[in-house]
C-alpha positions, -999 to +999 in steps of 0.1 A: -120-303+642-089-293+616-075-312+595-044-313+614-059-324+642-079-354+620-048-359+607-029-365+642-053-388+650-055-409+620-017-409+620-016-418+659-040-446+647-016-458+618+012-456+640-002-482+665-014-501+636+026-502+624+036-508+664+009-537+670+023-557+641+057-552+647+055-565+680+033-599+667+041-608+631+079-618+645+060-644+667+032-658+644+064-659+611+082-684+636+053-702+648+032-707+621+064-704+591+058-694+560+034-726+548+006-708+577+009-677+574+008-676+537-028-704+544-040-674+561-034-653+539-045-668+505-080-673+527-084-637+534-074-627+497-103-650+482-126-632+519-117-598+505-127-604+473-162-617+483-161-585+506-157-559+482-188-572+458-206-570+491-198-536+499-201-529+462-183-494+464-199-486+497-175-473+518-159-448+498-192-437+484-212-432+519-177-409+531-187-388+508-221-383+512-222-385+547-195-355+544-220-335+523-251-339+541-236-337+577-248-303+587-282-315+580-293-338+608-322-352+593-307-357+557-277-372+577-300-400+590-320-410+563-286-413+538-268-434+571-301-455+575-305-460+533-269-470+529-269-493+556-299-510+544-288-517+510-254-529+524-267-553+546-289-568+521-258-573+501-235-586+526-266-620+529-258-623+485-218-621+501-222-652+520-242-672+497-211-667+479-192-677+505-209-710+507-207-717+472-168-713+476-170-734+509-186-762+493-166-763+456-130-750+461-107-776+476-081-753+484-105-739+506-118-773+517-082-782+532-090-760+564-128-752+564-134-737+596-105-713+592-123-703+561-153-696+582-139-674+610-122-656+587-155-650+570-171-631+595-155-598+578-181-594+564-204-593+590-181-568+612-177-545+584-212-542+571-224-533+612-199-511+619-205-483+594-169-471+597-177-453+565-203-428+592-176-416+618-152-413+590-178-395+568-183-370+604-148-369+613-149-384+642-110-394+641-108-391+678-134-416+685-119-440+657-081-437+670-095-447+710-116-476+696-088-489+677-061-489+708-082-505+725-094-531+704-053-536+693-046-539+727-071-571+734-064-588+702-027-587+706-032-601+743-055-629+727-028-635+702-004-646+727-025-662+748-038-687+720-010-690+692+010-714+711+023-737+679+017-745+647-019-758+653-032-729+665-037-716+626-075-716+639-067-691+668-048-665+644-073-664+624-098-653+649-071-629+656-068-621+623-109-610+625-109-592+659-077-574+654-089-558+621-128-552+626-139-563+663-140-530+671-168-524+647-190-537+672-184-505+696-187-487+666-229-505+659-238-498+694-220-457+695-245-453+658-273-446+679-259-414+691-259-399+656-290-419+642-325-406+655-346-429+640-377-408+652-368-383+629-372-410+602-401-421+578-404-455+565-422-444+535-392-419+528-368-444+528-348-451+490-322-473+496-314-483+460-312-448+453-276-455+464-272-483+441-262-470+409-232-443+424-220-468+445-219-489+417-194-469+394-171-470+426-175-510+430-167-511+394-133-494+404-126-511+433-130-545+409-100-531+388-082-518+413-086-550+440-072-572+405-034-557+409-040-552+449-047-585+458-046-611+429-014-611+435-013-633+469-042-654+449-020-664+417+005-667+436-013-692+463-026-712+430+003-712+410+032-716+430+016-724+467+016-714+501+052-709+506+055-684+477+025-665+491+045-666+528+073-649+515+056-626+496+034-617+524+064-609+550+077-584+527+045-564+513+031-566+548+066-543+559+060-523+531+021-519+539+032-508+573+054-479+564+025-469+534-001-457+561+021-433+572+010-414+541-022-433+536-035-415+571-037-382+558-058-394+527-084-407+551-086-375+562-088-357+532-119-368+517-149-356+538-126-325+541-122-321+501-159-332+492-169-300+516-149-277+499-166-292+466-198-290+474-189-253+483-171-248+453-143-236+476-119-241+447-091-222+456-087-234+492-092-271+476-063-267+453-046-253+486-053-283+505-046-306+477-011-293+470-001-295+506-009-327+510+015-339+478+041-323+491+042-340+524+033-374+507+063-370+483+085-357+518+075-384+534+070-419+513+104-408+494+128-416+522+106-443+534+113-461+500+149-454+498+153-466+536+133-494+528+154-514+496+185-505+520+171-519+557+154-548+538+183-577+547+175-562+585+139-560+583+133-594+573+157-609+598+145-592+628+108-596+621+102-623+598+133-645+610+160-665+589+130-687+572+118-658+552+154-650+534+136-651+500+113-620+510+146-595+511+145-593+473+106-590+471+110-564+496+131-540+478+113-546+444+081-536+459+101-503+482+095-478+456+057-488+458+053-466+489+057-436+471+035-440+441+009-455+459+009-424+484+009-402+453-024-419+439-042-423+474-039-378+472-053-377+438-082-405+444-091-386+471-093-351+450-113-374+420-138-387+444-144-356+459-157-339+430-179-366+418-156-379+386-152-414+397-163-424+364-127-416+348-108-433+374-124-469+363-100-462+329-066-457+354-077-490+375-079-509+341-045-501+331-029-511+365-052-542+362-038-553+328-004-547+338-006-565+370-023-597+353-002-596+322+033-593+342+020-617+367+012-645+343+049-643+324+067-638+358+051-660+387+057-693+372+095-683+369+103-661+397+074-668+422+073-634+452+097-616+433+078-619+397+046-609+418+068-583+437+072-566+399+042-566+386+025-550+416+057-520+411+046-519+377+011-518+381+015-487+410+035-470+384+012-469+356-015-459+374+004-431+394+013-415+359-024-423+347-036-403+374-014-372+373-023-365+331-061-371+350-059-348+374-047-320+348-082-322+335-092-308+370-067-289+388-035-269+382-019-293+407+017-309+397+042-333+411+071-319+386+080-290+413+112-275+432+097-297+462+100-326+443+133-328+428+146-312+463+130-345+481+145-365+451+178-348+457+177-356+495+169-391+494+198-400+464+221-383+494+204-409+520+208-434+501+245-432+494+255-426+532+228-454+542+246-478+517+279-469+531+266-475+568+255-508+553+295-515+544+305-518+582+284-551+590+267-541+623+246-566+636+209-563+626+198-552+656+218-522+661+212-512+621+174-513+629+183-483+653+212-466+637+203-467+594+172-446+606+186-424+626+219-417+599+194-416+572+169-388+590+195-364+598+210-368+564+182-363+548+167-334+569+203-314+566+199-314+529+161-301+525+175-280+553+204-264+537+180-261+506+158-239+526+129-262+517+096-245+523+080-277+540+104-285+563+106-249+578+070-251+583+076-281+601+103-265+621+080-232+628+052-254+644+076-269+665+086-238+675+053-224+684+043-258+703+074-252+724+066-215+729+029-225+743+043-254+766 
């Protein structure tokens, strides 16, 4: 399958993951306010953190070998079966340390069984071997699972979440929606896996160890400014702050895998062409996919710090009036996260992982360093700004990186031409803003104005992406 094609259906699988919370998080933010929600929340933070020592760099890691060794059945299976192995054993040392935390923390004491539902991540993650179907690209298979799962979990959500008490319902929601589908994914592994072709005796699971380990010790960094966030917040300021901070990164999350889709698909593709040595085609690939990141996560920051007043009001309700500001501090986040996501992805692919530990340290110290000066005084919106800072530092750390490796640059025609574009949408978005339409007609309307806008310009410009765009169009129609 192409990468187009991966990429539809990792997009058609963002997409529904954008719809299915659009349609739910307006229900739970006026059921459960901000005091649940942001419970929920701090819980999963402290879950994810436990999470990522158990996976210990797994994920990422087994994408990439899996990619490399999938033309070799045999190989295939004993790396799958190894892997899995030694992430199983670590996911038991995970919920010691869950227990610990269970038994001493009494923040986390205040709702235990909540706690505990939500804890079963870890168990859906380690069986479902996402990392394998991802590793194959089997994109189709992972875009049908996920409707479908989306589908029941939203159905259970309104089913249960009937008031305020039912905190214990959303977060079983919270579990089912996110990783129940894992369990299709454990029983579908035998189609891949012939364990007849396997020898005990062969087996090396801890081989694994050591790599995996230099991408854990990234993830560490990295989880610091992605998620301590919602957990200084929860512990220095409370629940509330960590409510309004999560109704406006969860918007902005939303519109990020837009981009974040094609970076999915790019590394089993990439760490082919590496192991080929296909450098030419990789460069290819690499530049191509910067450019739409930057045509695409652009505007969607832009539109974002304008819409923000609508956004929260129509999905988050009046209750959550503090998140507007957060919200349009963390906007521009979109596009240097999607920048960082493409060149990751490039870093991984050729086995230098090593180097990006040093650009997750910087966006760790800023995050922590910001957050401790600005979260006592300004709660979401000192958070909101070290989290922008933090992107930002490590966006630029990356690019004077990835000049070690590639001739690939951001500083292009494209670039300023996007740039250009979205300073035009902008403008004519803020002066829509000026005629007070009610929020709901704004949610339909600012996107529309701002699309056109910004297509005419990168249009008039002759912009070399967008006429590609327009070509396949073209050709689609021609077929049909």
């Amino acid at each position: 399958m192409s990468v187009k094609q991966n990429y539809f259906y990792s997009l058609l699988n963002t997409i529904s993951g954008l719809l299915f919370p659009i349609i739910t998080f307006p229900y739970v933010a006026r059921i459960l306010m901000a005091d649940g929600i942001g419970q929920v929340n701090f819980y999963l933070s402290i879950i994810n953190y436990i999470s990522m020592f158990a996976g210990l760099g797994i994920p990422t890691y087994a994408i990439r070998e899996i990619a490399r060794v999938k033309t070799d059945v045999k190989v295939m299976n004993q790396v799958a079966v190894e892997i899995l192995l030694l992430h199983t054993f670590l996911t038991l040392l995970g919920y010691i340390v869950v227990g610990v935390v269970a038994l001493t923390v009494a923040q986390v004491q205040v709702n235990l069984p909540l706690f505990l539902i939500l804890s079963t991540n870890l168990f859906f993650i380690t069986i479902g071997c996402e990392w394998f179907y991802q590793g194959i690209e089997d994109f189709k298979y992972i875009t049908i699972r996920g409707l479908i799962v989306k589908m029941l979990s939203v159905a259970l959500l309104f089913v249960l979440v009937k008031d305020r008490s039912d905190l214990f319902y959303y977060g079983i929601y919270s579990v089912v929606g996110v990783v129940g589908g894992n369990i299709f994914n454990a029983f579908r592994l035998r189609k891949y896996i012939k364990f007849r072709l396997l020898e005990l005796k062969e087996l090396r699971p801890m081989r694994h160890l050591i790599p995996a380990l230099r991408i854990f010790l990234l993830n560490v960094v990295a989880s610091i400014y992605l998620q301590l966030d919602t957990v200084m917040l929860g512990f220095l300021k409370g629940n509330e702050a960590v409510g309004y901070y999560t109704g406006a990164i969860k918007l902005t999350k939303m519109l990020m895998g837009v981009t974040s889709s094609l970076c999915v698909v790019l590394l089993p593709r990439l760490s082919n062409l590496a192991v080929g040595n296909e450098r030419e085609e990789f460069d290819r690939l690499l530049k191509k996919a910067l450019d739409y990141v930057i045509a695409i996560a652009a505007p969607m920051s832009m539109g974002l710090v304008i819409m923000a007043p609508t956004l929260v009001y129509l999905f988050c309700g009046e209750g959550y009036v503090p998140s507007i500001s957060t919200m349009q501090i963390t906007a521009p986040i979109i596009l240097f996260i999607s920048i960082s996501y493409v060149l990751v992805q490039s870093i991984f692919s050729l086995g230098k992982e090593n180097i990006t530990i040093i650009t997750g340290i910087v966006g760790a110290f800023t995050n922590v360093a910001i957050n401790f000066m600005l979260i006592p005084h300004w709660a979401q919106d000192g958070a909101a700004i070290g989290t922008l800072l933090a992107e930002f530092s490590v966006m630029i750390a990356y690019l004077f990186i990835i000049r070690r490796f590639s001739i690939i640059s951001i500083f292009t025609r494209h670039t300023a031409l996007c740039l250009f574009a979205v300073a035009i949408m902008g403008t004519c978005l803020w002066g829509v803003s000026l005629w007070k339409f009610s929020h709901t007609l704004n949610l339909f309307v600012m996107p529309l104005v701002g699309g056109a806008v910004y297509a005419t310009v990168l249009g008039f410009a002759k912009e070399p992406l967008l006429l590609d765009v327009c070509r396949m169009v073209k050709q689609r129609i021609r077929i049909k």
